[in-house]
PAVO-580858 format. One line per 3 residues: their letters; for each residue x, y, z of N, C-alpha, C. Coordinates in steps of 0.001 Angstrom, whole numbers, always signed. Each point is the difference from the previous one (the first is absolute). Layout:
BEGIN
a> X Y Z X Y Z X Y Z ~ ...
This chain:
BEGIN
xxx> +834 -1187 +0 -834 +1187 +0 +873 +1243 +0 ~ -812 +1170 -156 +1142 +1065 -176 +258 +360 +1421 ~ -1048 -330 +1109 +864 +595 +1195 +1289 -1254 +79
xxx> +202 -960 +275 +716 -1160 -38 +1378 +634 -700 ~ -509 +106 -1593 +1339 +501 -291 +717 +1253 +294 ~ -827 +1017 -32 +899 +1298 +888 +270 -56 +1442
xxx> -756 -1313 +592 +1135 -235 +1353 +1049 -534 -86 ~ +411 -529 -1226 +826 -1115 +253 +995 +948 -561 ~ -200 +1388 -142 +1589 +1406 -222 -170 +339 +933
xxx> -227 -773 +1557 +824 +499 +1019 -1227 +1119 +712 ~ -776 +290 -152 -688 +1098 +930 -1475 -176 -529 ~ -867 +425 +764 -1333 +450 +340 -867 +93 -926
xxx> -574 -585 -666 -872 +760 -956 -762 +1073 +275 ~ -360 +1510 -203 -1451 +217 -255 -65 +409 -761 ~ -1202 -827 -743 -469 +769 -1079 -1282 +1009 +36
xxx> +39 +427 -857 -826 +1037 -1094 -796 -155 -753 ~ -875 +262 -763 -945 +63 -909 -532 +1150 -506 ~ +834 +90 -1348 -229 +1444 -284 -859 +107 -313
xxx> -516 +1433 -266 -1265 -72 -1188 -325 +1646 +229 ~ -686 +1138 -897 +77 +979 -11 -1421 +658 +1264 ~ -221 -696 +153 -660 +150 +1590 +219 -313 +1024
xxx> +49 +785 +1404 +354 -419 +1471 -1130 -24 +1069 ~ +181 -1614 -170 -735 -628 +1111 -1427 +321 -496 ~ -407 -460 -1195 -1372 +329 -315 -297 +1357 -326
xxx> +496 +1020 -153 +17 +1337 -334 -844 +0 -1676 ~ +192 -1309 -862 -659 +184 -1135 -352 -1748 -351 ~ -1347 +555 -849 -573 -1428 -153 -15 -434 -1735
xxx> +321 -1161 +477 +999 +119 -1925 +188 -1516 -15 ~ -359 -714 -1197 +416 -1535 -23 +1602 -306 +804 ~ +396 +769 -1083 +2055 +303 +754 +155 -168 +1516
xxx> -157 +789 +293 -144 +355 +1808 -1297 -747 +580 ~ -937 -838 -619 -494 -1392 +1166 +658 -810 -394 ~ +677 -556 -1405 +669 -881 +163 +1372 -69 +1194
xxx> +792 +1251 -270 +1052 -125 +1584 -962 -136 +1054 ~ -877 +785 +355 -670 -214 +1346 -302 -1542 +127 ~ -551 -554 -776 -438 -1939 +259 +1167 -574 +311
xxx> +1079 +456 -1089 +872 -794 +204 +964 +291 +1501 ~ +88 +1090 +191 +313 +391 +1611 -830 -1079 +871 ~ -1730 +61 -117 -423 -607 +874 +60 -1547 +79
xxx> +450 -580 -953 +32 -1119 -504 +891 -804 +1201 ~ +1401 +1177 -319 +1529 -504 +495 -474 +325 +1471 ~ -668 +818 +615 -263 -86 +1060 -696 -1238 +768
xxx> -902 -332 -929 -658 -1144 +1004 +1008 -1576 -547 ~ +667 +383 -1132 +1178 -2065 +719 +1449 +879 +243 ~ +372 +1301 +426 +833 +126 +455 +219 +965 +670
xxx> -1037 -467 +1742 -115 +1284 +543 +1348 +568 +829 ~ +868 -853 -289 +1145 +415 +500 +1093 +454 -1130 ~ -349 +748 -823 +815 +622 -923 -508 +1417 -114
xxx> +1359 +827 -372 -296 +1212 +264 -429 +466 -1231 ~ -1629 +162 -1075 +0 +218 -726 -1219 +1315 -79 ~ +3 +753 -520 -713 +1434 -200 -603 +826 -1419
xxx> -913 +70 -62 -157 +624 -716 -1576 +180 -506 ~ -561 +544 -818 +675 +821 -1161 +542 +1307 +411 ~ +1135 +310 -893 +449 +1280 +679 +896 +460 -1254
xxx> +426 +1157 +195 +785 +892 -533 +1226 -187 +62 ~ +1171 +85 -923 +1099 -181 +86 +706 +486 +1265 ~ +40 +1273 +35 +752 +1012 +960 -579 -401 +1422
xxx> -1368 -158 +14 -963 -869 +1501 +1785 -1193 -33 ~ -612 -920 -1092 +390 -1480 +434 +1484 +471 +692 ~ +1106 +429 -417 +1538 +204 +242 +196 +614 +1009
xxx> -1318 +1106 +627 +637 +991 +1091 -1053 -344 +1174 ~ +738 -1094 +891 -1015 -228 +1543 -798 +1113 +346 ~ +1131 +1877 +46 -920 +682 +791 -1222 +594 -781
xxx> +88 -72 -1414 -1567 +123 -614 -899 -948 +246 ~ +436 -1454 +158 -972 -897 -13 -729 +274 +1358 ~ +1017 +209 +1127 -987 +351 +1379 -764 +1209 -287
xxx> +210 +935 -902 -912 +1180 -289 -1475 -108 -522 ~ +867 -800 -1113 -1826 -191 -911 -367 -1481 +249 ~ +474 -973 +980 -736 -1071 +510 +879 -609 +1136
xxx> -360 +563 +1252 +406 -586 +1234 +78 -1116 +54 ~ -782 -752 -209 -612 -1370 -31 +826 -887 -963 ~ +1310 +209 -527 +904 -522 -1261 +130 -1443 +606
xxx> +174 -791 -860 +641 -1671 +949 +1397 +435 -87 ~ +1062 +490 -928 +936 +450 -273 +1145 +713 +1401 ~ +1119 -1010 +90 +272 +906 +1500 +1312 +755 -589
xxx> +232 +422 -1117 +1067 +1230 -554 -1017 -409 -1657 ~ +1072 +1134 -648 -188 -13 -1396 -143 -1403 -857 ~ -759 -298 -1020 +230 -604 -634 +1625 -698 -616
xxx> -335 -1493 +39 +1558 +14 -865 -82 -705 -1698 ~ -1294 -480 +93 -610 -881 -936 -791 +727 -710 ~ -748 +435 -1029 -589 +709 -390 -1225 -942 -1384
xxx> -654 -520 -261 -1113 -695 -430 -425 +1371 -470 ~ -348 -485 -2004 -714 +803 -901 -1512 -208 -318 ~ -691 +465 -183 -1326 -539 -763 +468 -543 -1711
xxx> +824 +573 -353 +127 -187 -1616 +1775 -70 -107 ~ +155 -882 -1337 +1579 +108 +92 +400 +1341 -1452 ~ -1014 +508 -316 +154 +1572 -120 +299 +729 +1005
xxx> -464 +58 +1124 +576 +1197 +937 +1334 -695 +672 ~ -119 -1118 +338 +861 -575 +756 +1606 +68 -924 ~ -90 +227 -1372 +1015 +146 -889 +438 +1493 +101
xxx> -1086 +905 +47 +486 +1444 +225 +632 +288 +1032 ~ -598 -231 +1078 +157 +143 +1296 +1959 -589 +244 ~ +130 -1191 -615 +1399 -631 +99 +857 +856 -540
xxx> -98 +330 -1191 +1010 +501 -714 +21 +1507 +835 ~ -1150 +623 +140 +412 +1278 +888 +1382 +139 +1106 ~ -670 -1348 +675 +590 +175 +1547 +1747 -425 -319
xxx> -386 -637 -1024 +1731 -140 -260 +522 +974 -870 ~ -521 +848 -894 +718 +1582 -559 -181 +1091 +1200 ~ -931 -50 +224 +199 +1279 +1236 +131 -95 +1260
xxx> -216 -1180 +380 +497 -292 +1641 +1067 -589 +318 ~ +73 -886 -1187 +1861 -473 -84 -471 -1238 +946 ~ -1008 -633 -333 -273 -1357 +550 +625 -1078 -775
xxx> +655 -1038 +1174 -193 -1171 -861 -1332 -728 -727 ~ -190 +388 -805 -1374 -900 -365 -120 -1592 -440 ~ -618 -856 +930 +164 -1672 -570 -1161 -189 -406
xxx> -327 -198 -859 -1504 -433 -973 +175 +687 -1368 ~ -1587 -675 -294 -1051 -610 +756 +598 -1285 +349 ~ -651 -269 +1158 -186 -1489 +523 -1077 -705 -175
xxx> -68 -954 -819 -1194 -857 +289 -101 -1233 +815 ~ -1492 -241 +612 +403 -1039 +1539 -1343 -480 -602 ~ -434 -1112 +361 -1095 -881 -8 -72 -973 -1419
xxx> +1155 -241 -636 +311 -706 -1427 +678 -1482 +1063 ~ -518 -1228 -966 +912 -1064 +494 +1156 -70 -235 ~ +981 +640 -745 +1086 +238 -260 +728 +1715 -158
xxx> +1183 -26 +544 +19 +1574 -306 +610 +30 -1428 ~ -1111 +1567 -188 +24 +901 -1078 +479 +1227 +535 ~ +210 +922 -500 +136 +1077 -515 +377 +807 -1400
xxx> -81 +1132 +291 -339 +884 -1584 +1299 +1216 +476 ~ +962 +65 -1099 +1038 +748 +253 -388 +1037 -1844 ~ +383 +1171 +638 +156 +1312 -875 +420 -78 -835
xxx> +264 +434 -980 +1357 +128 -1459 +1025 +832 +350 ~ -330 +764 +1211 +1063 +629 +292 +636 +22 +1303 ~ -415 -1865 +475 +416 -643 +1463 +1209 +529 +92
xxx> +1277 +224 +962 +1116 +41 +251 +617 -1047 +664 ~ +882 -381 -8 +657 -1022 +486 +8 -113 +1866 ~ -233 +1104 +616 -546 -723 +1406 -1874 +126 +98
xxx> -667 +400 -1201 -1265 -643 +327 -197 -1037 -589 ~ +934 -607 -789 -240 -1353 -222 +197 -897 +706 ~ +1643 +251 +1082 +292 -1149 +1084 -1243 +625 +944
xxx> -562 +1087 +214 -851 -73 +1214 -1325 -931 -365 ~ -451 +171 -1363 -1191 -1102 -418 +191 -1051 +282 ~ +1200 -706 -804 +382 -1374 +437 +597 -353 +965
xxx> -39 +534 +1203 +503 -291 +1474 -1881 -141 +209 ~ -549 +609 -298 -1363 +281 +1013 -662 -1050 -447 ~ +324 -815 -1606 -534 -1139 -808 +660 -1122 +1008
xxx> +904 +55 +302 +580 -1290 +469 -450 -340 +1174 ~ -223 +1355 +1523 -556 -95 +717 -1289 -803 -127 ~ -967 +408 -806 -1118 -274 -410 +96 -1684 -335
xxx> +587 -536 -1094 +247 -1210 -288 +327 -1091 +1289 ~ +1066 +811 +1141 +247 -1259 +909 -1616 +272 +1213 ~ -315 +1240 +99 -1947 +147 +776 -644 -1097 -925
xxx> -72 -174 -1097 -1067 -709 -891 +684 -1928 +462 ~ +1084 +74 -419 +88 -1563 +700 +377 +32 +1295 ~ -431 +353 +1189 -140 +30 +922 -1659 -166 +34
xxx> -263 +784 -480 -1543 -281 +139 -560 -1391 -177 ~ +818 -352 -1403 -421 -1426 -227 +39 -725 +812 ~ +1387 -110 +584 +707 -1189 +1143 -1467 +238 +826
x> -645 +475 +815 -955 +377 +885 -813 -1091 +224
């Protein structure tokens, strides 16, 4: 699962769920689909820190989230960030890595019986070892699963 695999880099998940409304602020196929799917992950994983729908700048900065929703499951900023579409989720990447000077690893895809992923035409040589490190992770979770 994707919390599974972003624990297994060592720290905490929480995720996010973006979407151009906060916390129900707008009613839009887009924004109930994050909201279900928020509520979804809540009831088989009420012990994961997952939130949303929300706003980018909400999801990353704890002290907005206590502003515009006290009530966050989230106990700091987001570190995970979940798109409605892999249109925004493509914009959104390439941003944070030209203007924030992020490492960016994705997209990731999680819920395939085998790992996939989808690399750029204009991948660079450490987002390719970061894909295929996160593929391999993925591959020894999947036969592990099997062994089960």
């Amino acid at each position: 699962s994707l919390h599974e695999m972003v624990g297994s880099f060592m720290f905490t998940p929480r995720i996010a769920l973006m979407s151009f409304s906060n916390f129900g602020t707008v009613k839009h196929p887009s924004t109930d689909k994050m909201r279900r799917t928020a509520e979804i992950l809540w009831e088989k994983h009420p012990d994961w820190e997952v939130e949303g729908e929300m706003h980018a700048d909400v999801a990353v900065s704890y002290a907005l989230q206590k502003t515009e929703f006290p009530d966050t499951k989230l106990s700091d900023g987001a570190n995970c960030l979940v798109f409605p579409d892999l249109n925004s989720a493509n914009i959104a990447m390439r941003l944070m890595r030209q203007l924030g000077g992020a490492t960016a690893v994705g997209p990731i895809l999680t819920g395939l019986d085998m790992p996939m992923h989808v690399l750029a035409n204009d991948a660079d040589v450490d987002s390719i070892v970061n894909i295929a490190a996160i593929a391999a992770v993925q591959k020894l979770d999947i036969e592990k699963q099997k062994r089960k």
